[in-house]
Every structure is written in C-alpha cells, then in structure tokens.
C-alpha positions in Angstrom: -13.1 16.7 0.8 -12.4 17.9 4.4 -9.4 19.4 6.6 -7.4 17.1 8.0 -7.3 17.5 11.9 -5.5 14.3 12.9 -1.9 14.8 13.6 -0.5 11.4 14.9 0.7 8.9 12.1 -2.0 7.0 10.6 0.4 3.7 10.5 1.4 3.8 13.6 -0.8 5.9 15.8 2.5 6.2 18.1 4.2 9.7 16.7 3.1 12.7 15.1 3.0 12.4 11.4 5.8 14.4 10.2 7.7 13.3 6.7 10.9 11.9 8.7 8.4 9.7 11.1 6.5 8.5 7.9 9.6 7.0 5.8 12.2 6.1 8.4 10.9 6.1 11.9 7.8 4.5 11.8 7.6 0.8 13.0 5.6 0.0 9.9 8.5 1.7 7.6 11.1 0.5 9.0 9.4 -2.8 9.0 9.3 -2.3 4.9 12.8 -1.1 4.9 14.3 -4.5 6.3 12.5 -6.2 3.7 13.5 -4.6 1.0 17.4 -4.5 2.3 17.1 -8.2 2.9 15.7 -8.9 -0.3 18.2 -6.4 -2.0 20.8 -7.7 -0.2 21.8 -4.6 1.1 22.3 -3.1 4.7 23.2 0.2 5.9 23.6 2.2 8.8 23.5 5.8 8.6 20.1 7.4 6.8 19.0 6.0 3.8 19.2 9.3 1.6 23.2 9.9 3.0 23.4 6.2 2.1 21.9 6.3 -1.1 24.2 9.6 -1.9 27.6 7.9 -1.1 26.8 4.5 -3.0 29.5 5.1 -5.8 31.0 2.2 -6.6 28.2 -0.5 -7.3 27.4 -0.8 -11.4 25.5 1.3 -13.2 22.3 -1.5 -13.1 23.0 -2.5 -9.1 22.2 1.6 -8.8 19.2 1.7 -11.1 17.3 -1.3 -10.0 17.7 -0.1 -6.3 17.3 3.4 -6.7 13.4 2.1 -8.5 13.1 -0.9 -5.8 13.7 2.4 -2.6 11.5 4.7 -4.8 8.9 1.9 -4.8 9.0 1.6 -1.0 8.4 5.4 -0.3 5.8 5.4 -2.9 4.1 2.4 -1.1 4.5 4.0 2.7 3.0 7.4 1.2 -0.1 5.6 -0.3 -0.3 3.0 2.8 -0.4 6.6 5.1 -3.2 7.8 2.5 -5.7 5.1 2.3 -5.8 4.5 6.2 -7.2 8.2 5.9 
C-alpha cells in the first residue's frame, strides 16, 4: 500500500479531486445523477443534500426508496473513484 500523490479526479482527470468535485461536479457524477433523477422521476435544482433536506411532503416510502436509490449513487461514485486507483 503506497501514498497517494495524484491529486486530479481519477474519473474525470479535469479537476482536483476534492469530495464536492467527486459527487456533484464531476461530468461522470453528474452523468449518474441524471440517471438516477430520470429514472426516479425526480428533478431538482438547488444541491442535492439542501434538496434532499427540504423534501417534506412526499410519503414515508417515496423518501425511503430514494434516500437508498441517492445513497446507492454516492456509494457507486466513491468505489468507481477507488478502483480507477
């Protein structure tokens, strides 16, 4: 296991790899994240966490399944970012 020296995302090559560029500025995020509101059936506009935070009125199981569909997502981006290591 070695040091890491590499600082420029590993999905993109385009940015430095910082935790905002990762999960919602990289093309290859934000790529997933249109996916996953089309297939949710979902958009929004402002950041996904202030979105997530305001979504109040939706039932109980509209929450649930997309809170586990967006933790999914940032689960797959981290361990896409790890295994192009």
């Amino acid at each position: 296991m070695g040091v890491i020296t590499k600082s420029k995302c590993y999905l993109c090559d385009a940015a430095d790899e910082t935790r905002q560029h990762v999960f919602f500025e990289c093309c290859y995020s934000i790529a997933c994240l249109q996916i996953v509101q089309e297939w949710l059936q979902i958009t929004w506009r402002q950041p996904i966490i202030d979105w997530i935070k305001h979504w109040r009125y939706k039932a109980l199981i509209q929450k649930m399944v997309t809170m586990a569909v967006i933790s999914g997502l940032m689960y797959g981006i981290w361990y896409s970012c790890n295994v192009c290591r």
